[in-house]
N, C-alpha and C positions, 0 to 999 in steps of 0.2 A: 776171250779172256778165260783162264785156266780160274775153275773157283777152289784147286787144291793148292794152288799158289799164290802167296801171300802177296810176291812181289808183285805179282799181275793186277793187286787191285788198282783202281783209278783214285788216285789223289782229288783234291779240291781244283776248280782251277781257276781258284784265284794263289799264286803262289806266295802273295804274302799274307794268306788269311792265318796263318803258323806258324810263320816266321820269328826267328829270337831278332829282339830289337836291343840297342844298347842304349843306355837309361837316357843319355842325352836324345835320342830319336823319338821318343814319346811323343804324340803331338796331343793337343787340347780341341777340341772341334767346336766352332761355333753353331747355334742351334740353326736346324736345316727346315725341310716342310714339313716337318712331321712325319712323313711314312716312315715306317720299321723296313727295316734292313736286314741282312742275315750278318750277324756279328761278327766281327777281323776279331779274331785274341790273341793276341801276339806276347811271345817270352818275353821276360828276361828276370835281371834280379836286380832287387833295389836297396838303399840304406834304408833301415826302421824307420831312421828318422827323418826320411824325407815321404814316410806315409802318414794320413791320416785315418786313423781310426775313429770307428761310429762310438758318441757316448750310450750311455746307458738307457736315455730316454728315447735315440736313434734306435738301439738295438735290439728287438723281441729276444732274441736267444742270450744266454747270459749261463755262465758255470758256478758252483763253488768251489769255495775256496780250495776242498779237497780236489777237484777235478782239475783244478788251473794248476795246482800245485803237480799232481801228477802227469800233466801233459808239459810241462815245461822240465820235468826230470825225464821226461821220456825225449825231449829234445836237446837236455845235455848230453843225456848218456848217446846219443846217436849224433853228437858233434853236429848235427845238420838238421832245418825243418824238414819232414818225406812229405810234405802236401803244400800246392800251389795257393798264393794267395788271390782271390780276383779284384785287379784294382780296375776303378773309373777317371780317367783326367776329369776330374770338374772344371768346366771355366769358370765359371760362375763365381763360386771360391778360391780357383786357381790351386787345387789341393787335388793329389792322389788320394781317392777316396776309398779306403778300404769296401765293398760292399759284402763281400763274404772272408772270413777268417783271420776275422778282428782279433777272439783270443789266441791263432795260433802267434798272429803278432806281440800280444801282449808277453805270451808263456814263451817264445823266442827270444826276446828283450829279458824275460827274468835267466834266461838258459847263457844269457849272455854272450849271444846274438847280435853281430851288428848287420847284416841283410839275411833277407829270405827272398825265395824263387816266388814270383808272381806271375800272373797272366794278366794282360793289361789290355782292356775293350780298347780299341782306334777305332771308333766311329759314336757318333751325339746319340747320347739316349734323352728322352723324354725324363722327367724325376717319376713320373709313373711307371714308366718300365725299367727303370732302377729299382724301387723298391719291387717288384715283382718277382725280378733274380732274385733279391736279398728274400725275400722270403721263400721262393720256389728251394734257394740251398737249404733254409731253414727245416723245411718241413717235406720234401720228399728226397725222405733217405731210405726208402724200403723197409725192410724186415729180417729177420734172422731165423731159418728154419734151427728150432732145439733139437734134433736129433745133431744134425752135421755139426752145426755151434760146441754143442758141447762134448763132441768128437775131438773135436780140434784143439778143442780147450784141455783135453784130459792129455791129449799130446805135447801139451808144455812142459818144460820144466817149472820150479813156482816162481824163479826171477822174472821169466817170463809170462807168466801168469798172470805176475804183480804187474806189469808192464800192458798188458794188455785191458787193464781199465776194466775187466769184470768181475762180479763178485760172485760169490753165492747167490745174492739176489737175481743175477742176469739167469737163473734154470730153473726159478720158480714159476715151470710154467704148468702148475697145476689147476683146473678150473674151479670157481668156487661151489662150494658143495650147494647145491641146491636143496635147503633146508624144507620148502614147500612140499616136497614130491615125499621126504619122509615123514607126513603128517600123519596122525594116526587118527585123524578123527579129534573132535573135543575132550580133551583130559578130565578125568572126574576128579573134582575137588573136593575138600571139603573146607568151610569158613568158621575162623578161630574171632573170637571175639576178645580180646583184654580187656580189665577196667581197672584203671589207676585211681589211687586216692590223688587230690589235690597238688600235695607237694611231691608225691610218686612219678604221676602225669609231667610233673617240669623237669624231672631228674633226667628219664625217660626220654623226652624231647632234645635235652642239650644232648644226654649221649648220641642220637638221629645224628643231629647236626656235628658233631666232632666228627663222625664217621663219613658223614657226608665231605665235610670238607680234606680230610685225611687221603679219601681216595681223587681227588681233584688234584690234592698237591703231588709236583715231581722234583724231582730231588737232580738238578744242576750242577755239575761242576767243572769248572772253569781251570785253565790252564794258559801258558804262551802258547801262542802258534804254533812258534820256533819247534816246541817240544815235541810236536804230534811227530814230526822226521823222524824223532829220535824212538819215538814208540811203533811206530811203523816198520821203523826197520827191526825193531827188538820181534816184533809180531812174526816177521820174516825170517830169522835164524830160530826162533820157534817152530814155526811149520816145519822149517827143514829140517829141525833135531827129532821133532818129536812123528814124523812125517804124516802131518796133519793139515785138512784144509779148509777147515770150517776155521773162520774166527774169532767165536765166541769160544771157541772149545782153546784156540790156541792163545785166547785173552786169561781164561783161567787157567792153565798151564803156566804161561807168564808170572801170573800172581803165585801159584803153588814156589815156582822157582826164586818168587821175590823174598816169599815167607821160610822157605829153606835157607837163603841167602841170613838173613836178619838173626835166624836161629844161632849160624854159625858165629855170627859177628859177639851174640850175644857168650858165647860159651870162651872166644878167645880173650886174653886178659886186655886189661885196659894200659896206658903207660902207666899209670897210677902203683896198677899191680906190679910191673916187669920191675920196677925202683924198689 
């Protein structure tokens, strides 16, 4: 067997351990002796609605709302799911049980979606070694070397930048500064004593506590969901005008061109005036 050629390698030889199955061929297994097996996962594609998906108290992994929102416009705009979902026949419930890529189902269904491509286990797991895959997808996903990552990343253009789910934050990979090692020894101080008169002392104190509580509080502000689409994208014809990729830098840009905006409206007449 030739190892520079592809077609020379040896398949599985079980030949339907990859095989694409048609949704009707699914079978449900009843529970066997217990030994572990080496896993059939066979194609194919299924209605949404005939999966179930894990709830929230089933599911360790879990996105927000910006993340679900982005991955299911990443699945409109691509008319199609690009990633498998892995399902289990449960008998037990008699339910296609999603065990990994629950929210691709969900953000599909919002993409308006009615199947996505799956991989479907044909053979009885244990509920112990179901959650095992469900966590094993969970949690070993590797790592990202930052030089190549953000190689590749600077090769986008910014639609596709926006599209690829990383931010600014994903190249902060600076170490923290190890404040220890710049120690200089014990600082020499010196100690300041005040003394308040009586009603000095209380004035004194409430100012502390104003101050105190002043810096505790954060200032929230609240909007529709619906809305953030609309500022997201406004963020995005920012970058490209002003061609910039920080977002805080393209959030105040925004505002600059909201208050130019405002300036203008203020200077043209009103109908009042045109009468």
């Amino acid at each position: 067997m030739s190892k520079n050629n592809p077609a020379s390698v040896e398949l599985s030889t079980d030949p339907d351990q990859y095989s694409y199955l048609q949704p009707e061929q699914i079978r449900f297994f009843e529970p066997d002796d217990g030994e572990e097996k080496p896993l059939r996962v066979n194609f194919s594609t299924l209605s949404i609605d005939a999966l179930y998906t894990l709830s929230a108290e089933e599911n360790a992994r879990y996105m927000t709302a910006d993340q679900m929102r982005r991955l299911s416009g990443n699945i409109k705009k691509d008319g199609a799911s690009t990633s498998a979902v892995l399902i289990y026949p449960d008998i037990e419930i008699n339910k296609l049980v999603v065990l990994s890529g629950n929210h691709r189902v969900e953000a599909a269904k919002l993409a308006g979606q009615s199947v996505v491509p799956v991989m479907v286990i044909q053979n009885y797991l244990t509920p112990e070694r179901r959650v095992s895959i469900q966590l094993s997808h969970n949690a070993i996903t590797g790592q990202d070397d930052p030089n190549i990552l953000g190689r590749l990343y600077e090769s986008l253009s910014l639609q596709y930048k926006a599209y690829s789910g990383l931010t600014d934050d994903s190249f902060n990979v600076l170490e923290k500064l190890d404040i220890d090692s710049l120690s200089l020894g014990t600082p020499k101080y010196e100690e300041i004593t005040l003394l308040f008169l009586p009603s000095e002392k209380e004035v004194f104190q409430k100012a502390v506590e104003i101050i105190d509580k002043s810096k505790a509080t954060k200032t929230i502000h609240l909007a529709h969901y619906e809305e953030f689409g609309r500022l997201f994208d406004a963020l995005v014809l920012v970058k490209e005008r002003n061609n910039v990729f920080n977002s805080a830098v393209a959030l105040r840009d925004l505002v600059d061109l909201a208050l130019e905006r405002l300036e203008q409206l203020k200077a043209e007449p009103t109908h009042a005036e045109e009468t």
